[in-house]
C-alpha positions in Angstrom: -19.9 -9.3 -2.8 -20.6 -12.6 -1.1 -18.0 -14.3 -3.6 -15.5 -11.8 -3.0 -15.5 -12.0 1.0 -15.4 -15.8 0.5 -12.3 -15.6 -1.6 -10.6 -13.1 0.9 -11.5 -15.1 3.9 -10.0 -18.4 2.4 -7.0 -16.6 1.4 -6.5 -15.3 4.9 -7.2 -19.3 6.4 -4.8 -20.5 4.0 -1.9 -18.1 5.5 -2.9 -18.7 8.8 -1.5 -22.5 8.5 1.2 -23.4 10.8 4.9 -22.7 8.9 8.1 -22.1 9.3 11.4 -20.3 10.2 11.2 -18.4 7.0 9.0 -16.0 8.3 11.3 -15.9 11.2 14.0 -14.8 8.6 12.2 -12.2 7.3 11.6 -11.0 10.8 15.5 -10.6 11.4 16.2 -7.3 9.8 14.1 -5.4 11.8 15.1 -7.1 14.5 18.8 -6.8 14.1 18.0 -2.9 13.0 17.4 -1.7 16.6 19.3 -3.9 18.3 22.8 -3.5 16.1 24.6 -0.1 17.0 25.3 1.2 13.5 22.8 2.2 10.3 21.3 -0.4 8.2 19.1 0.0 5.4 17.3 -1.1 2.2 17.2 0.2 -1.3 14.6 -1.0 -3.8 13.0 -0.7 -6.8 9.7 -2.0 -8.3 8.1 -2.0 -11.5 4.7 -2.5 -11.7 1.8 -2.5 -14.4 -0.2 0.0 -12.3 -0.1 2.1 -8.9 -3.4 1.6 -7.2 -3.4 3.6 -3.6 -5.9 2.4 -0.9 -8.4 1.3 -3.6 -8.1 4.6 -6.2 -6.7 3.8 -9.4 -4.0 6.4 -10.0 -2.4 4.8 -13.1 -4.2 3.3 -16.3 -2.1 1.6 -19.5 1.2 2.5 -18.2 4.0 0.9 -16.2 5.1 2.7 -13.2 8.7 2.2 -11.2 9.2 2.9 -7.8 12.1 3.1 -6.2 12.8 3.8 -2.1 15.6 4.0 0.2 15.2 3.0 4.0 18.1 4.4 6.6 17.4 2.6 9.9 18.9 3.3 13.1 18.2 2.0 16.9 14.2 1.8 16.0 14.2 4.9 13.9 13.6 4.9 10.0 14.1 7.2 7.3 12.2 6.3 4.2 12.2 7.9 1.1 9.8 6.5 -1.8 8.8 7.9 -5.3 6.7 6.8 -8.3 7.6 7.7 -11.8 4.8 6.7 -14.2 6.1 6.2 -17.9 3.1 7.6 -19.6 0.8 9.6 -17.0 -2.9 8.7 -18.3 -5.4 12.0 -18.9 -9.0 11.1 -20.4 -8.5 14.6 -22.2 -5.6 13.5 -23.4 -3.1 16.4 -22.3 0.7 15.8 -20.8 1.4 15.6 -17.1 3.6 18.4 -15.7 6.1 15.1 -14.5 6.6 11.9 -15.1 7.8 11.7 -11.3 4.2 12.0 -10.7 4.8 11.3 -6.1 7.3 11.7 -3.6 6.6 10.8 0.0 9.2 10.9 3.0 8.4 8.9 6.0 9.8 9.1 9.2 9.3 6.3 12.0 10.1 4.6 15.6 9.9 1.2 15.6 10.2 -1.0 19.3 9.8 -4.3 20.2 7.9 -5.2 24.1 8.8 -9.3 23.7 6.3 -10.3 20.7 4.5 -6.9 20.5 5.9 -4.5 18.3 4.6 -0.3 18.6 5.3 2.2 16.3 4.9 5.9 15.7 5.3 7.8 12.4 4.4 10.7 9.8 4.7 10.5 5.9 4.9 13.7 3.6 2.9 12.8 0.1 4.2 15.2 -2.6 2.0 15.3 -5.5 3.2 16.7 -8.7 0.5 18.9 -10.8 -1.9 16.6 -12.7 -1.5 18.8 -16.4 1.0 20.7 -18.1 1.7 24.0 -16.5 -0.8 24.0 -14.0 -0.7 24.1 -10.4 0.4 20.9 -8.3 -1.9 18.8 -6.4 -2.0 19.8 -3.2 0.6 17.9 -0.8 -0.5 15.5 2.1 0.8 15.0 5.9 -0.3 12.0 7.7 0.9 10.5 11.3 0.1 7.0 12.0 0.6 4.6 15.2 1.0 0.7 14.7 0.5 -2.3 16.4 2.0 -5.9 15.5 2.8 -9.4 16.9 5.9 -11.0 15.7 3.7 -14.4 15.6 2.1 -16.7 13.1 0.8 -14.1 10.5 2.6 -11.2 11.8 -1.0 -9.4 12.5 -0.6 -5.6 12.4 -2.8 -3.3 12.7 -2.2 0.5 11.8 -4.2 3.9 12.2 -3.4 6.9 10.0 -4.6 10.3 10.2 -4.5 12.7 7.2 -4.4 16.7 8.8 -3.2 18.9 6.1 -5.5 18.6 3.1 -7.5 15.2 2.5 -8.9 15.0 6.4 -9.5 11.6 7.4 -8.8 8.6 9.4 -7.7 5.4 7.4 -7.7 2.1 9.6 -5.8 -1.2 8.1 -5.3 -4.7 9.7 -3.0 -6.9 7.6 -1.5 -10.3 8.2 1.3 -12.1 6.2 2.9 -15.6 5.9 5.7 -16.6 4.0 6.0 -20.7 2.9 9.4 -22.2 2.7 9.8 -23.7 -0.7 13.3 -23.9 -0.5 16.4 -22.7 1.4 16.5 -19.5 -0.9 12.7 -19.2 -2.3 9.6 -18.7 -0.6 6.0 -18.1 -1.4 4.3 -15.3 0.4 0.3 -14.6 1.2 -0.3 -11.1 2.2 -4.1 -9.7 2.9 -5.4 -6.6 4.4 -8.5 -5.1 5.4 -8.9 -0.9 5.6 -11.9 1.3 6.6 -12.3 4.9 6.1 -13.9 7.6 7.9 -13.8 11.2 6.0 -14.1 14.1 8.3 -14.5 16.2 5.2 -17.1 15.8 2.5 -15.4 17.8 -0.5 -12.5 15.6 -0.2 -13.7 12.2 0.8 -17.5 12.2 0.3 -19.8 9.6 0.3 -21.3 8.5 -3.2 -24.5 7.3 -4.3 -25.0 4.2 -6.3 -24.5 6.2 -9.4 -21.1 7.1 -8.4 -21.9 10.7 -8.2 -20.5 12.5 -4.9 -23.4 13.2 -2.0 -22.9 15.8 0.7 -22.0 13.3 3.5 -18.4 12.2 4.6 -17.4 8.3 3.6 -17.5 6.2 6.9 -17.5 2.6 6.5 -15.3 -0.4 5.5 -13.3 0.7 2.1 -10.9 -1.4 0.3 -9.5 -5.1 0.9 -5.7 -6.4 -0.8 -4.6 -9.9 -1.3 -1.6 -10.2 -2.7 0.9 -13.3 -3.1 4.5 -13.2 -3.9 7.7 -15.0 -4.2 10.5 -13.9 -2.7 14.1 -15.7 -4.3 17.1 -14.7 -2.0 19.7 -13.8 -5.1 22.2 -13.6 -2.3 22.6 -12.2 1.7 21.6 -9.5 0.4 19.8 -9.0 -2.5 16.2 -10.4 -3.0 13.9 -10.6 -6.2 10.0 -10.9 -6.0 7.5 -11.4 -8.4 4.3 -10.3 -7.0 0.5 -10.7 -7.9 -2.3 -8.2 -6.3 -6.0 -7.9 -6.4 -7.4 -5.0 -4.8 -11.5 -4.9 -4.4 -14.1 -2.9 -2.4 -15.3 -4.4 1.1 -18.9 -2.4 0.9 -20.9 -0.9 -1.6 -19.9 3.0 -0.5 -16.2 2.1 -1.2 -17.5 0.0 -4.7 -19.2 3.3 -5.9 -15.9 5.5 -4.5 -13.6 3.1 -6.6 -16.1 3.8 -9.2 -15.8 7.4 -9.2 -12.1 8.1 -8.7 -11.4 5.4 -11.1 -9.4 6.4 -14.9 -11.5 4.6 -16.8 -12.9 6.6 -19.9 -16.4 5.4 -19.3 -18.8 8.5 -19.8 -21.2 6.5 -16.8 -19.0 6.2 -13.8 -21.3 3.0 -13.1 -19.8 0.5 -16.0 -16.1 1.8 -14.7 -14.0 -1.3 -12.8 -14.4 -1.5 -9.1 -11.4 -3.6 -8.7 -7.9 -4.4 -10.3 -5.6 -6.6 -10.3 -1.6 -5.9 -11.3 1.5 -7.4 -10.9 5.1 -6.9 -11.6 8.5 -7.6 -9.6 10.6 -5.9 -7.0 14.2 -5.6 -6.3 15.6 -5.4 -3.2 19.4 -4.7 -1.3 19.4 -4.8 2.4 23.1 -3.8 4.2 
């Protein structure tokens, strides 16, 4: 655990080094997208060698695409984002009722006060049904509130509350710093830190160090996210990044939760993985 921390913390010192208008670059589209009077937007596609979600391993020996489309207007977004998982992994071996395995719809406000940017949102998570012919997983709602400085590291720190199905509170800070290493490629740090606190034990409990589920609600530091990419500006408008991420457990209660909900086809949920790492590349066309 010690050696983990160490390598988190060093990645986050390494970002925080003074840089560069890049980031400043970066910054603009947001920028521009509630001070321009007209629509902008983003569509995008990545494709990934797995789709871990706040530390649970929802893919395994498969490659998942995920596209989204962002309409933005004066501060307000529209996002729509899916995942499509070429070959659905079940330890009983039986077929997914879809491929198109999530759907989420996000809606948001976005506004600047000098550096300090708020926001205000909620996010729809359609789950598809997990076997053939069976029911759907049930759906999630969440609204979240943000907080970030357009400053070195762009620190942002956002709250989310689940109140439809899977009731919790899920707490991230993440910072993020971009290196010029030319006029058209950069070479981006990302880290973030989450907790979780469960407000119900049947669908967020705490586990043992056997991995089995207790009878109290998960409250304490969860899952931690490095992740460096490297952005290459095709043209104005279109963008291409490879991207690299490690995702780990900052506690033991969210090492033996990783454990748990993990795919792996280990009988013991103990000698299952407790972190990942996965890569893959993302496309991107902002007008």
């Amino acid at each position: 655990m010690k050696k983990i921390m160490t390598v988190f913390l060093l990645v986050m010192i390494l970002a925080s080094l003074p840089l560069i208008a890049w980031a400043e670059e970066e910054r603009k589209p947001i920028e521009q997208t509630q001070e321009r009077d007209k629509v902008t937007g983003e569509v995008a596609a990545g494709l990934f060698s797995a789709y871990i979600w706040r530390g649970q391993e929802l893919t395994r020996h498969s490659v998942v695409i995920q596209p989204s489309v962002t309409a933005a207007y004066k501060g307000f977004a529209a996002n729509v984002w899916g995942n499509l998982d070429t070959k659905p992994y079940s330890a009983l071996d039986v077929d997914y009722s879809s491929n198109f395995t999530e759907t989420d719809v996000t809606l948001s406000y976005l506004h600047k006060f000098g550096i300090l940017q708020a926001g205000i949102g909620y996010i729809y998570y359609g789950l598809a049904g997990a076997v053939q012919g069976g029911a759907d997983l049930p759906d999630s709602q969440e609204v979240f509130v943000t907080l970030g400085f357009d400053t070195i590291l762009a620190p942002t720190l956002t709250a989310y509350k689940e109140f439809d199905y899977y009731n919790q509170w899920y707490v991230t800070l993440g910072i993020s710093h971009t290196f010029a290493l030319h006029e058209k490629v950069g070479l981006k740090f990302a880290a973030q830190a989450s907790y979780l606190r469960s407000e119900d034990e049947a669908t967020y409990p705490e586990f043992d160090s056997g991995s089995l589920a207790t009878t109290d609600k998960f409250n304490n530091l969860h899952d931690g996210v490095v992740s460096v990419s490297l952005p290459i500006a095709v043209t104005g408008h279109l963008t291409i990044s490879p991207v690299l991420t490690y995702v780990f457990p900052l506690s033991n209660d969210a090492r033996y939760e990783m454990k748990a909900r993990g795919l792996e086809g280990a009988a013991d949920p103990t000698n299952k993985k407790g972190d990942f790492l996965y890569g893959g590349i993302m496309l991107s066309y902002v007008f």
